[in-house]
N, C-alpha and C positions, 0 to 999 in steps of 0.2 A: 708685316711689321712685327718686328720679333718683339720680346716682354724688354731686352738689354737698350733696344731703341728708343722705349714709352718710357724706361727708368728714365734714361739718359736724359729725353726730353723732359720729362717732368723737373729733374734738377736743374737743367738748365732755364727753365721757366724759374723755378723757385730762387735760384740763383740771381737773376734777372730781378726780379721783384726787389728782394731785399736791395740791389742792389739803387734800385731806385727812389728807393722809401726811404732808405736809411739816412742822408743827406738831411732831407724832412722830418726824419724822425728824433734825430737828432741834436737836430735845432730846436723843436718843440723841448726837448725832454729838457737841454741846456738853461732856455731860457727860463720854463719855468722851474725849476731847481734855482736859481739867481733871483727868480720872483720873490720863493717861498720862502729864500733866504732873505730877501728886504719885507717882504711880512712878519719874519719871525722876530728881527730887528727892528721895526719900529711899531711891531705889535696891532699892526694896519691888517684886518682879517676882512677884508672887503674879497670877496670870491667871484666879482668880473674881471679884477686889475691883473688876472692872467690872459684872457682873452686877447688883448690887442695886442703886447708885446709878442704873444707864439707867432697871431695873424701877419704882423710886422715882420718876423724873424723868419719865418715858414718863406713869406714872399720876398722877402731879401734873399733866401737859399735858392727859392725857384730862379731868381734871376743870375742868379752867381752860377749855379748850379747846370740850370736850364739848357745850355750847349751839352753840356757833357749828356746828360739825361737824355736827353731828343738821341743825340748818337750811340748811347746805347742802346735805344729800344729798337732804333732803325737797323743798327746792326744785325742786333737777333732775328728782329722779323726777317732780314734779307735773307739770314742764314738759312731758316726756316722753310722760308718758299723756295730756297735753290735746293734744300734738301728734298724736298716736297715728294717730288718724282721714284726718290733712292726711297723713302717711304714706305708708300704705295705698291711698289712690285714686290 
């Protein structure tokens, strides 16, 4: 396995990652930004009343999201073990 293969794959992994998180991560970051903004507007500094909306929002993404995400990670992993071989030698 040459050093251009290990890059390749490590960007591909890191690639993959964000690519998965970001969905999730995004919705978290959305929601509470809209939180902080109805805290700073009604002066409500209560620091649980982020929790449930992200919880709410995160699981509304996974389900909306959820197809897409499965077949991305399936895809790579497939890619992954068919390269498996070309690897190794």
């Amino acid at each position: 396995m040459t050093p251009e293969m290990v890059m390749g794959l490590a960007y591909q992994g890191m690639k993959v990652t964000l690519m998965l998180a970001g969905p999730l991560l995004m919705t978290a970051l959305l929601i509470g930004l809209l939180v902080s903004l109805f805290q700073a507007a009604t002066q409500i500094n209560e620091m649980t009343l982020t929790f449930i909306p992200k919880i709410l929002g995160v699981f509304g993404a996974l389900v909306v999201a959820g197809p897409w995400l499965i077949q991305t990670i399936v895809d790579f992993t497939r890619e992954l073990f068919l390269n498996l071989p070309s690897m190794v030698s």
